[in-house]
Biopython code that builds the backbone (N, CA, C, O; Angstrom):
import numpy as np
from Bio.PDB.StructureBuilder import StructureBuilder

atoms = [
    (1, "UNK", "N", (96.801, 51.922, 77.908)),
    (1, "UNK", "CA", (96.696, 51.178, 79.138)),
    (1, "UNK", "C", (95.234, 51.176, 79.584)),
    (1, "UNK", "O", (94.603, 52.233, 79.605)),
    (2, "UNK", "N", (94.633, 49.913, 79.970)),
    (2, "UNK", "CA", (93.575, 50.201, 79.927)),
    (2, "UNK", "C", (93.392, 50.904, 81.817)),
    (2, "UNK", "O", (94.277, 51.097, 82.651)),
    (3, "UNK", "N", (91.750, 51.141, 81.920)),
    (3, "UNK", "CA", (91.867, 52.190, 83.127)),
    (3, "UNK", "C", (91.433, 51.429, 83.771)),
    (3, "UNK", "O", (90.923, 51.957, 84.759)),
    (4, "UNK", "N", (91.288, 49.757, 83.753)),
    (4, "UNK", "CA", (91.704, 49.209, 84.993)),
    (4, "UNK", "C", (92.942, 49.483, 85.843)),
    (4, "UNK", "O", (93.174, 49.974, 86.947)),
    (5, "UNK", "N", (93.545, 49.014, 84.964)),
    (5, "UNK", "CA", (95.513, 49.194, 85.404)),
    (5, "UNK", "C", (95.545, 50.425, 86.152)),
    (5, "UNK", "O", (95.743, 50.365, 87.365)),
    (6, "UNK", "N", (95.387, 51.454, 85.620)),
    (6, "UNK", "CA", (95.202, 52.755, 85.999)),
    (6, "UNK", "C", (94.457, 53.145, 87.174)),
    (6, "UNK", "O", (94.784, 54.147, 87.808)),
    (7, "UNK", "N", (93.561, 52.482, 87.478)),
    (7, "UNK", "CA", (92.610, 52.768, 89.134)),
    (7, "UNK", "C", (93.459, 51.705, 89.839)),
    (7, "UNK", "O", (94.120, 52.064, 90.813)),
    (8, "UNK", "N", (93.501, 50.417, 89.432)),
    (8, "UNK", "CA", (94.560, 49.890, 90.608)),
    (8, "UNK", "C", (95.687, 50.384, 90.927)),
    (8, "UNK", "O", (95.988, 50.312, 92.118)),
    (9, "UNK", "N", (96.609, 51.002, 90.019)),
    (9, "UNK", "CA", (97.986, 51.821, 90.163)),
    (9, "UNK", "C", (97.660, 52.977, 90.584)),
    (9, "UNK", "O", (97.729, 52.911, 91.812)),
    (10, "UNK", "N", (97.326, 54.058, 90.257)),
    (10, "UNK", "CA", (96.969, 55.352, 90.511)),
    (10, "UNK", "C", (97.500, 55.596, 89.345)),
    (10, "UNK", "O", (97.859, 54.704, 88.576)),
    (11, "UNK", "N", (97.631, 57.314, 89.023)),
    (11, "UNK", "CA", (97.977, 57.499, 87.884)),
    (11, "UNK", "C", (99.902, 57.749, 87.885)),
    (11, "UNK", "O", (100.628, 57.972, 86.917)),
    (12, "UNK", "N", (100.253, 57.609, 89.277)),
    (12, "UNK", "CA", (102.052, 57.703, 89.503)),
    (12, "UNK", "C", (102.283, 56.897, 88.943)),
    (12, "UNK", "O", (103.153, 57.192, 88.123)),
    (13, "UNK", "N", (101.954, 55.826, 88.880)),
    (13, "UNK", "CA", (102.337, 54.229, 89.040)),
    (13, "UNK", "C", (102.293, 53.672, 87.564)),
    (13, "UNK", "O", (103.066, 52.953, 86.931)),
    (14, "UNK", "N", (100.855, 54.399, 87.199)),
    (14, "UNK", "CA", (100.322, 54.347, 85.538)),
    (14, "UNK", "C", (101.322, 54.945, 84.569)),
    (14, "UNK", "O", (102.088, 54.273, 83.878)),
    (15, "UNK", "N", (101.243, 56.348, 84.580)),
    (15, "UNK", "CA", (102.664, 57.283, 84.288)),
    (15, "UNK", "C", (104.052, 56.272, 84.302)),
    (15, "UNK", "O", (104.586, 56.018, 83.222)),
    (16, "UNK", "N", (104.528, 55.790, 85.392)),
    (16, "UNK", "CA", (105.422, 55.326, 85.252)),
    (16, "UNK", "C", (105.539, 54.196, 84.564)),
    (16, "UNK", "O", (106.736, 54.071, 84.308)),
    (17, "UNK", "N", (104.825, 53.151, 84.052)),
    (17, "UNK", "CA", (104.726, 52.098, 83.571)),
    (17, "UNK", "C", (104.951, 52.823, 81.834)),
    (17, "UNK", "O", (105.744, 52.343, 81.024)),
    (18, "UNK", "N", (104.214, 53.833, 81.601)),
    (18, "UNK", "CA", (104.232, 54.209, 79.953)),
    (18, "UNK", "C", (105.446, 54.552, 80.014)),
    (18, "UNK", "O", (106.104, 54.161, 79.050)),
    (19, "UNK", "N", (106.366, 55.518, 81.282)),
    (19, "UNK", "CA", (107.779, 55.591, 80.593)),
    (19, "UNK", "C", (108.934, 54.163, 80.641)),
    (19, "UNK", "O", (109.999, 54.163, 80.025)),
    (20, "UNK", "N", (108.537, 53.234, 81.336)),
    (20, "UNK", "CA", (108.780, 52.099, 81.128)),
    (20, "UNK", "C", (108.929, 51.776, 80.043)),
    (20, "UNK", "O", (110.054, 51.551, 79.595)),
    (21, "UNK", "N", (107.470, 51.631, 79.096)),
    (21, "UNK", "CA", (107.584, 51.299, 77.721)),
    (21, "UNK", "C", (108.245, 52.155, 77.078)),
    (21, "UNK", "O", (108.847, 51.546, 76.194)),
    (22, "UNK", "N", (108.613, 53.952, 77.006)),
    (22, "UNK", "CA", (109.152, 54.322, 76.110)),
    (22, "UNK", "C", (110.936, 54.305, 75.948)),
    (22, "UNK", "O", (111.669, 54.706, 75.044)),
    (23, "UNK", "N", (111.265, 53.537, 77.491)),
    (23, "UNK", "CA", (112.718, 53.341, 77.826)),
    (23, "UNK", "C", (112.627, 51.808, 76.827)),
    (23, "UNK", "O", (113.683, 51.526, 76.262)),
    (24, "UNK", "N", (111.785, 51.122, 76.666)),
    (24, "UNK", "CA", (112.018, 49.979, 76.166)),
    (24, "UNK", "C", (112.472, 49.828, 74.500)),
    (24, "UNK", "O", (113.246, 49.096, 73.883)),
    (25, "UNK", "N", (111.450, 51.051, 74.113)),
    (25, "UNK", "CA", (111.508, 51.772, 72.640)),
    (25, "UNK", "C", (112.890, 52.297, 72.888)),
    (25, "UNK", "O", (113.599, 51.438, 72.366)),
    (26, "UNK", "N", (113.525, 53.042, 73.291)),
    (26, "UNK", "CA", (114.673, 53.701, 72.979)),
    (26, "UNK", "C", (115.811, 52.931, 72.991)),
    (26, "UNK", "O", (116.879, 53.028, 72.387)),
    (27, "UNK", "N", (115.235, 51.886, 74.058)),
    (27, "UNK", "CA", (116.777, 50.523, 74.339)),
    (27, "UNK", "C", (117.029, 50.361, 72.707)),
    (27, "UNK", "O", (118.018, 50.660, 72.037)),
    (28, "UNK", "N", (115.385, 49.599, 72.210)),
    (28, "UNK", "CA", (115.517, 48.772, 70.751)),
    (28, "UNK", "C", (116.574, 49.985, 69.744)),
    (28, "UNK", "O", (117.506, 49.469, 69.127)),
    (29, "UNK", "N", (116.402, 51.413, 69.632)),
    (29, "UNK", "CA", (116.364, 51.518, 69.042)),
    (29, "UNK", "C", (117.747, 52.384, 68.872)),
    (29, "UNK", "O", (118.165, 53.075, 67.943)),
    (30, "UNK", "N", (118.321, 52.028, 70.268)),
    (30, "UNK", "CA", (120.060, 52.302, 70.884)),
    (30, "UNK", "C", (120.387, 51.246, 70.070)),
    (30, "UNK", "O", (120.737, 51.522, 68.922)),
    (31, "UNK", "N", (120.356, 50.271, 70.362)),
    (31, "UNK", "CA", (120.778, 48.810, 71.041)),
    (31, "UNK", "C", (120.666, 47.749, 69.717)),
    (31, "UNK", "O", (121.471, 46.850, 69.471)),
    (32, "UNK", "N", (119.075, 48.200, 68.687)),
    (32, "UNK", "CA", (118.670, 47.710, 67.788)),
    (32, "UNK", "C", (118.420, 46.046, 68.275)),
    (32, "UNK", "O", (118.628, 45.166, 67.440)),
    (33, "UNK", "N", (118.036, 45.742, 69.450)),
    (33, "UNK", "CA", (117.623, 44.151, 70.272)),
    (33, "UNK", "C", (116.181, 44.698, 70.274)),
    (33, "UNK", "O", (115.921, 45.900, 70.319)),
    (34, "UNK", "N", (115.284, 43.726, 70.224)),
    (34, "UNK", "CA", (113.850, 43.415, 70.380)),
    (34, "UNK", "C", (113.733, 43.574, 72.029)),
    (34, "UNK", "O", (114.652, 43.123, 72.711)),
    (35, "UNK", "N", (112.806, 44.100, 72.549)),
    (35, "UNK", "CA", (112.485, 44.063, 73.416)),
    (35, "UNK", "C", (111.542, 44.267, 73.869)),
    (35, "UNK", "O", (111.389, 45.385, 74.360)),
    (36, "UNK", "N", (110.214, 43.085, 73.939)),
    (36, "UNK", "CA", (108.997, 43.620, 73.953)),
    (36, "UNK", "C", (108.197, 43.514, 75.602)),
    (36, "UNK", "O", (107.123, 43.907, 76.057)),
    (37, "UNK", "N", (108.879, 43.080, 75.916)),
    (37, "UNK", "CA", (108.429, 42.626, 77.934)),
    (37, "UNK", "C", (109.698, 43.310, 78.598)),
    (37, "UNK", "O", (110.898, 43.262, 78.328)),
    (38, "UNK", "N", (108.897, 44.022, 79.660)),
    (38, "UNK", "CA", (109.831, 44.062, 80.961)),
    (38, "UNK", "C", (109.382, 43.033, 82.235)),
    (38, "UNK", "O", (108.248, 42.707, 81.884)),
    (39, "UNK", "N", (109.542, 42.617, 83.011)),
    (39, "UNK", "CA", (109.398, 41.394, 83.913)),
    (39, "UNK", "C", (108.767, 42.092, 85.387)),
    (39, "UNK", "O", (109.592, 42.446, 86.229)),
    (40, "UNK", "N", (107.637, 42.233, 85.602)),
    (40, "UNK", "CA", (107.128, 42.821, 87.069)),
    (40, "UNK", "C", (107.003, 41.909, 88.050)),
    (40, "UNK", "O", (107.060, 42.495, 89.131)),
    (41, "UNK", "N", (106.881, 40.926, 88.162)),
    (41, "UNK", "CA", (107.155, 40.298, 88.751)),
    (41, "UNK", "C", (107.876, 38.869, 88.445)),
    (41, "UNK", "O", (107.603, 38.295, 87.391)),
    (42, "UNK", "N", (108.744, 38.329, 89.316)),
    (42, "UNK", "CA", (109.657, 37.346, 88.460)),
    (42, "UNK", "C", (109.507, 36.315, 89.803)),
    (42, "UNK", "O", (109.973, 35.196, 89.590)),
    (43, "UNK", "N", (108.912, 36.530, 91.186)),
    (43, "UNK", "CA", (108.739, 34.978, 91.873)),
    (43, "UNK", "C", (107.109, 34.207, 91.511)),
    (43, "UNK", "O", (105.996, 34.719, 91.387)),
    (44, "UNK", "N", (107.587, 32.748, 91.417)),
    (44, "UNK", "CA", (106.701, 32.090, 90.841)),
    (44, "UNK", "C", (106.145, 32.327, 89.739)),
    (44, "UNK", "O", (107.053, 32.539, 88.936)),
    (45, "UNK", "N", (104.647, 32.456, 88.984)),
    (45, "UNK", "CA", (104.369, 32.948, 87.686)),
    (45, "UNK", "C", (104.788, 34.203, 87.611)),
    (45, "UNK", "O", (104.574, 34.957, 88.560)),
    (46, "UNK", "N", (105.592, 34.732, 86.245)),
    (46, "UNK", "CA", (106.138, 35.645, 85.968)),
    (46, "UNK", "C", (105.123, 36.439, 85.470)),
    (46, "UNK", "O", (104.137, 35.968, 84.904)),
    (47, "UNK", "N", (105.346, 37.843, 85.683)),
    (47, "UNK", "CA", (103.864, 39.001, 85.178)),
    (47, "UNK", "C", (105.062, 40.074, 84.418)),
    (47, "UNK", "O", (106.035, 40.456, 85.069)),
    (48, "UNK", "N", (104.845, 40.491, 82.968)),
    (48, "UNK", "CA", (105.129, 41.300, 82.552)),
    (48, "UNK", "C", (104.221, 42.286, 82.484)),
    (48, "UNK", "O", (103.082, 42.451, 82.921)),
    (49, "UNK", "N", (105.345, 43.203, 81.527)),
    (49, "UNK", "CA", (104.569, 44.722, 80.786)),
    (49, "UNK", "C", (104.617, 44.533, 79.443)),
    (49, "UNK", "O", (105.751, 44.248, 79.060)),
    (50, "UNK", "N", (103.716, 44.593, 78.510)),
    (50, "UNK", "CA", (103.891, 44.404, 77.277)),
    (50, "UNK", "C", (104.403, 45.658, 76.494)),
    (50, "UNK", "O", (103.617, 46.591, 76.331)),
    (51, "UNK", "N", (105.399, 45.717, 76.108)),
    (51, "UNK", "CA", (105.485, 47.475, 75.726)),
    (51, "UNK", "C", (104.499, 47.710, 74.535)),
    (51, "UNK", "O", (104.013, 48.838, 74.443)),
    (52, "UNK", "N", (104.119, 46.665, 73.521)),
    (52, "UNK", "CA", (103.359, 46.551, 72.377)),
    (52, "UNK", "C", (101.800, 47.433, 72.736)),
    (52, "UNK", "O", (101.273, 48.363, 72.126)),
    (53, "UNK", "N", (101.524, 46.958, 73.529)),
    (53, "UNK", "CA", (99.813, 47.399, 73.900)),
    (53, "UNK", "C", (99.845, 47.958, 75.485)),
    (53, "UNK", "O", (98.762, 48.310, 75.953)),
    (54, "UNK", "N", (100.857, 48.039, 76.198)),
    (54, "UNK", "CA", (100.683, 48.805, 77.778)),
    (54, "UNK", "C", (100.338, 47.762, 78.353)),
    (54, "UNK", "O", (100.645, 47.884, 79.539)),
    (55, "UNK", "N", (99.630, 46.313, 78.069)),
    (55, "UNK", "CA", (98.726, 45.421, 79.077)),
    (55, "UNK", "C", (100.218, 44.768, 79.963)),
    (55, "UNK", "O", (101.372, 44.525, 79.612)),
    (56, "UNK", "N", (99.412, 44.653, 81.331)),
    (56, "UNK", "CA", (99.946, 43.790, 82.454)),
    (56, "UNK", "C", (99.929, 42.274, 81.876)),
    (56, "UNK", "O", (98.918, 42.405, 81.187)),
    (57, "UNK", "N", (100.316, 40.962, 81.667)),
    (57, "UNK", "CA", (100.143, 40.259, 80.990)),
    (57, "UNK", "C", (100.846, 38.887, 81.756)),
    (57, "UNK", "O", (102.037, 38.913, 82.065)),
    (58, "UNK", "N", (100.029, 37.752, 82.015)),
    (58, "UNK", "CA", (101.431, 36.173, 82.305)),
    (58, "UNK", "C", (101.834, 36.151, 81.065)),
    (58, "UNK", "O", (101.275, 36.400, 79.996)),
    (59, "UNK", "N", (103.395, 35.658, 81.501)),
    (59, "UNK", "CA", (104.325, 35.421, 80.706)),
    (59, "UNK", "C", (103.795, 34.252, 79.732)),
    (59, "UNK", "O", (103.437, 34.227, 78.555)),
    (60, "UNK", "N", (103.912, 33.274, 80.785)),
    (60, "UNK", "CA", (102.996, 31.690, 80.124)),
    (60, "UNK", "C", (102.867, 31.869, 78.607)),
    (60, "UNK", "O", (103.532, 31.505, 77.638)),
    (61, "UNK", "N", (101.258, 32.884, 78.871)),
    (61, "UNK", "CA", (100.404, 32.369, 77.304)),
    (61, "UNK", "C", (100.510, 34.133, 77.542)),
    (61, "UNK", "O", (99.376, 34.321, 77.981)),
    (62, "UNK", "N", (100.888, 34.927, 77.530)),
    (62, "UNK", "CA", (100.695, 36.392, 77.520)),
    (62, "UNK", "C", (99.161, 36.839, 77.207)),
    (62, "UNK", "O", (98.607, 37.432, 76.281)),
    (63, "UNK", "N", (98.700, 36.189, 78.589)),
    (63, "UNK", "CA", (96.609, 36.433, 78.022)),
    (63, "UNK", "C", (96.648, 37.690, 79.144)),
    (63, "UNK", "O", (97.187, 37.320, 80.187)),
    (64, "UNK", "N", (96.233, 38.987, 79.163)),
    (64, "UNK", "CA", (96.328, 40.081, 80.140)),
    (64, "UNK", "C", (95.496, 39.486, 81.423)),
    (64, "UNK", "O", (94.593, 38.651, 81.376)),
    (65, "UNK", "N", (96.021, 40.118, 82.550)),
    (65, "UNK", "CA", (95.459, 39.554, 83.896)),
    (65, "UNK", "C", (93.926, 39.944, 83.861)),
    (65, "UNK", "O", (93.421, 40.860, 83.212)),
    (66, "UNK", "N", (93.608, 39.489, 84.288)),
    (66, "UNK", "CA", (91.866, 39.728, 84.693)),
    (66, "UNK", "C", (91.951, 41.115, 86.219)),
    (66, "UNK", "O", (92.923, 41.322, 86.946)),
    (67, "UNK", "N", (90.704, 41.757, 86.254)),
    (67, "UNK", "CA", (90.759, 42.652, 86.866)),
    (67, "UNK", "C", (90.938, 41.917, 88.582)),
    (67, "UNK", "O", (91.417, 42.539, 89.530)),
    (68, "UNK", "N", (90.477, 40.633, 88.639)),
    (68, "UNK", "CA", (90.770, 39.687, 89.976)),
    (68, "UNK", "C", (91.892, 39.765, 90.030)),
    (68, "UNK", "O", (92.402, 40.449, 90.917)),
    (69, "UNK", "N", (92.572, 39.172, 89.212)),
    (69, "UNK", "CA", (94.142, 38.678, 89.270)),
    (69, "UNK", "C", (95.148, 40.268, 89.233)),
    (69, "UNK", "O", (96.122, 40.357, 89.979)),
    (70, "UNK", "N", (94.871, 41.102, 88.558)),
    (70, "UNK", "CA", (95.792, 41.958, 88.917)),
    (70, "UNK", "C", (95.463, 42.890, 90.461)),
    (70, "UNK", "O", (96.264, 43.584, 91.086)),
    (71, "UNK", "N", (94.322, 42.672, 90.708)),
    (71, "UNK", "CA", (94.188, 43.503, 91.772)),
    (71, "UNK", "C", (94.558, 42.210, 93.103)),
    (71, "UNK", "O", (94.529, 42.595, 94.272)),
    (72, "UNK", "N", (94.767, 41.276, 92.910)),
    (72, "UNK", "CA", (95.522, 40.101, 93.858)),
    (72, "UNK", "C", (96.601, 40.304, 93.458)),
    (72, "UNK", "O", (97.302, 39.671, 94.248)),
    (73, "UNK", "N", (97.520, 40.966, 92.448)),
    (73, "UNK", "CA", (98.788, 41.115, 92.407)),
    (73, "UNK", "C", (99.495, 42.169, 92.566)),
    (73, "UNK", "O", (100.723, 42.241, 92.602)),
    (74, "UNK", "N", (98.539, 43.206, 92.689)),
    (74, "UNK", "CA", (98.930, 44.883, 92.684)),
    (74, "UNK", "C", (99.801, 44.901, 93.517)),
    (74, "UNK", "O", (100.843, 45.383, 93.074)),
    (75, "UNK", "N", (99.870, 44.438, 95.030)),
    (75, "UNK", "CA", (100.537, 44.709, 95.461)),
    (75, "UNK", "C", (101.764, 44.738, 95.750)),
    (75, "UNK", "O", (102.334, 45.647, 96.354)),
    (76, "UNK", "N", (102.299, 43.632, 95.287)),
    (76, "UNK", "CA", (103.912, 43.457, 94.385)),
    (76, "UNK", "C", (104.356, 43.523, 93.319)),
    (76, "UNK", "O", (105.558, 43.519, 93.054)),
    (77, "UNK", "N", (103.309, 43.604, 92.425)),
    (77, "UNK", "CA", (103.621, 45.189, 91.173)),
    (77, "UNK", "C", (104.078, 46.468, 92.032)),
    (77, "UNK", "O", (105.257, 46.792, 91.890)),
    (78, "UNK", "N", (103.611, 46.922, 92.549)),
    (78, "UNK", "CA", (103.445, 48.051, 93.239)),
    (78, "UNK", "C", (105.005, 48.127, 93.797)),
    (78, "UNK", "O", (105.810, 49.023, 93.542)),
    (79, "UNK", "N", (105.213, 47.012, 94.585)),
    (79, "UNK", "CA", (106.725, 46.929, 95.686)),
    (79, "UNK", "C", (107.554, 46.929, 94.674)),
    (79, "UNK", "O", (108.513, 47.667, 94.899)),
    (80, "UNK", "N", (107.603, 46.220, 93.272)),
    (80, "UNK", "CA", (108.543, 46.062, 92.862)),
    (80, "UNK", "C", (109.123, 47.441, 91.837)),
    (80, "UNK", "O", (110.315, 47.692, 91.663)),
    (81, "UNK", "N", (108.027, 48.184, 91.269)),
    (81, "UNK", "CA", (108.257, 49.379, 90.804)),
    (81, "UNK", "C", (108.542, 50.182, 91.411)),
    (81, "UNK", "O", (109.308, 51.018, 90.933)),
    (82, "UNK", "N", (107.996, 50.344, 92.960)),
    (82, "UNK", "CA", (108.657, 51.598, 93.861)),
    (82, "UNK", "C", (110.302, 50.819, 94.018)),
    (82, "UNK", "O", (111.295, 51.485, 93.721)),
    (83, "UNK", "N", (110.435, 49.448, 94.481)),
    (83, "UNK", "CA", (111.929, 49.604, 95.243)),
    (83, "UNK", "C", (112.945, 49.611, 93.745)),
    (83, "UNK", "O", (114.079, 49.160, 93.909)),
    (84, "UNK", "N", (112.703, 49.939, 92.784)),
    (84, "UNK", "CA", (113.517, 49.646, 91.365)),
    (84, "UNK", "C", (113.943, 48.829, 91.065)),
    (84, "UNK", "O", (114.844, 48.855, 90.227)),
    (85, "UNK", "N", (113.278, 47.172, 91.876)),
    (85, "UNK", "CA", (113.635, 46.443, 90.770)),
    (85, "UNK", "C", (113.259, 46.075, 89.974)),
    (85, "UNK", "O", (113.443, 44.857, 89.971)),
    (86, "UNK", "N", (112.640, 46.479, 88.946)),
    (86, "UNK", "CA", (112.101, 46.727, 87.680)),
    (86, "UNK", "C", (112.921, 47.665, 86.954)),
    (86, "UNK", "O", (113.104, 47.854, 85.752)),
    (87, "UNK", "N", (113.267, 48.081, 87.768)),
    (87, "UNK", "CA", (114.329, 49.180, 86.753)),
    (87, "UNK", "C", (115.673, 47.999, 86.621)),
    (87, "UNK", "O", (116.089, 47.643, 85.518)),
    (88, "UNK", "N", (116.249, 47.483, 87.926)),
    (88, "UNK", "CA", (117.327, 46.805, 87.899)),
    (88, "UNK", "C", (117.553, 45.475, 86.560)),
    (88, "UNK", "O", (118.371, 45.041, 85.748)),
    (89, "UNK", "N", (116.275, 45.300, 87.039)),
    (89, "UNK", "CA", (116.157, 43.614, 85.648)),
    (89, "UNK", "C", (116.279, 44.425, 84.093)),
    (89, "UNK", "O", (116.931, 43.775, 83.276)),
    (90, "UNK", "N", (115.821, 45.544, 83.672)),
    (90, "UNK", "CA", (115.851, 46.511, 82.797)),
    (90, "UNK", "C", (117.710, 46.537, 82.382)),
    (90, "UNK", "O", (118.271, 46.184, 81.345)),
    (91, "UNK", "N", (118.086, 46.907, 83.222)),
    (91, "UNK", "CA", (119.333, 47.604, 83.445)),
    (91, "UNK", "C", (120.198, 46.530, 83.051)),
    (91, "UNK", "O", (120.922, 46.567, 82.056)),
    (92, "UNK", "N", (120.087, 45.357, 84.036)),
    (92, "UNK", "CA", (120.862, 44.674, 83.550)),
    (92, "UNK", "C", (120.757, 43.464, 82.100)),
    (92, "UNK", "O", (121.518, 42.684, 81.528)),
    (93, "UNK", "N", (119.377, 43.895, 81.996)),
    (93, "UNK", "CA", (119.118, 43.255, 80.419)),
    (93, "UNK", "C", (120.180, 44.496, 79.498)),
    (93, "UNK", "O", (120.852, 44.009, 78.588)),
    (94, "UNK", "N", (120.255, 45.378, 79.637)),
    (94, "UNK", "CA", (120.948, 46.361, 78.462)),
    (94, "UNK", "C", (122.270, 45.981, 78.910)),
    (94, "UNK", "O", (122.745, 45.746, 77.799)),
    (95, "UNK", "N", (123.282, 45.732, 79.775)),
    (95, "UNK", "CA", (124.867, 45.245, 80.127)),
    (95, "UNK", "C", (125.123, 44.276, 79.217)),
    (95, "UNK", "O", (126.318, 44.243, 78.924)),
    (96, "UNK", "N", (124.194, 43.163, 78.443)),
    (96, "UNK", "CA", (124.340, 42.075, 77.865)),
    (96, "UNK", "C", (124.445, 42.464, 76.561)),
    (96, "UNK", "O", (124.836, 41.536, 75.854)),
    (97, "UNK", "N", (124.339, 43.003, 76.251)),
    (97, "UNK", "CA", (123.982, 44.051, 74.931)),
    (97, "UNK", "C", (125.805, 44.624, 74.770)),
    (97, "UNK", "O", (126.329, 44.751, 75.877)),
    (98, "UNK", "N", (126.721, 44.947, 73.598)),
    (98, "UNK", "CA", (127.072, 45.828, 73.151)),
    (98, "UNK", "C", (126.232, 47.147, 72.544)),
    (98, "UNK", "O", (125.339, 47.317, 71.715)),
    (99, "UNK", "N", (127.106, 48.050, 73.513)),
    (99, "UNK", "CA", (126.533, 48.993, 73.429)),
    (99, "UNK", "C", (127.243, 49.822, 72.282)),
    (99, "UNK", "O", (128.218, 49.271, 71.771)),
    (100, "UNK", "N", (126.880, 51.091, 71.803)),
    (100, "UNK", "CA", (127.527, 52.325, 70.919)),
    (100, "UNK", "C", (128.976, 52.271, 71.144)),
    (100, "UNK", "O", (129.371, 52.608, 72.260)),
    (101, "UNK", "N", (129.872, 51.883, 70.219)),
    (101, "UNK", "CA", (131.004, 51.845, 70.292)),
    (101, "UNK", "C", (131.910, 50.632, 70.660)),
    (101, "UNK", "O", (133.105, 50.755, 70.929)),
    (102, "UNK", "N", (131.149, 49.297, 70.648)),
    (102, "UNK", "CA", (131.900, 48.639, 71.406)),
    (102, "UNK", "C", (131.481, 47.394, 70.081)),
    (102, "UNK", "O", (131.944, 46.255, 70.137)),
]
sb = StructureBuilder()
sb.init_structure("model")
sb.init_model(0)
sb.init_chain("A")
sb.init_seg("    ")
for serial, (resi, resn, name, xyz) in enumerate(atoms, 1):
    if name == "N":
        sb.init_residue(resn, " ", resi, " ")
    sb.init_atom(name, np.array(xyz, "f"), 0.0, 1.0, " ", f" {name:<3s}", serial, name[0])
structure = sb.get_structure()
């Protein structure tokens, strides 16, 4: 992750984004589905997490935000990882999925 991301997040926020990616690794590898984006923000242009490289990224053309643009967006990165919905869009991407046993 680079240590832009990291001074705009703090390191809670940072931390939490890498176990993000390693919940994303374990989905694939429950689940055996590709899963290379989680969705941080989803009104208007969509902003992922790339689990591939850690970068903050538009969906669009997946070109990583510029240090302008994410620090104009931090702050609902920020809302949306504290109130869990980032966890929720997560969550309910794996319901679609057969899971172990089914």
């Amino acid at each position: 992750m680079r240590r832009e991301i990291r001074k705009f997040l703090g390191e809670d926020l940072a931390n939490y984004l890498e176990l993000l990616r390693a919940k994303l690794a374990f989905a694939e590898e429950l689940y055996g589905v590709r899963m290379n984006y989680v969705p941080l923000i989803t009104e208007g242009e969509i902003v992922i997490l790339d689990k591939n490289d850690g970068e903050i990224k538009w969906l669009r053309d997946k070109r990583p935000l510029t240090g302008d643009e994410l620090g104009r967006l931090m702050g609902k990165i920020k809302e949306n990882l504290e109130s869990g919905y980032v966890e929720m869009l997560l969550a309910m991407n794996m319901s679609c999925i057969n899971g172990p046993g089914e």
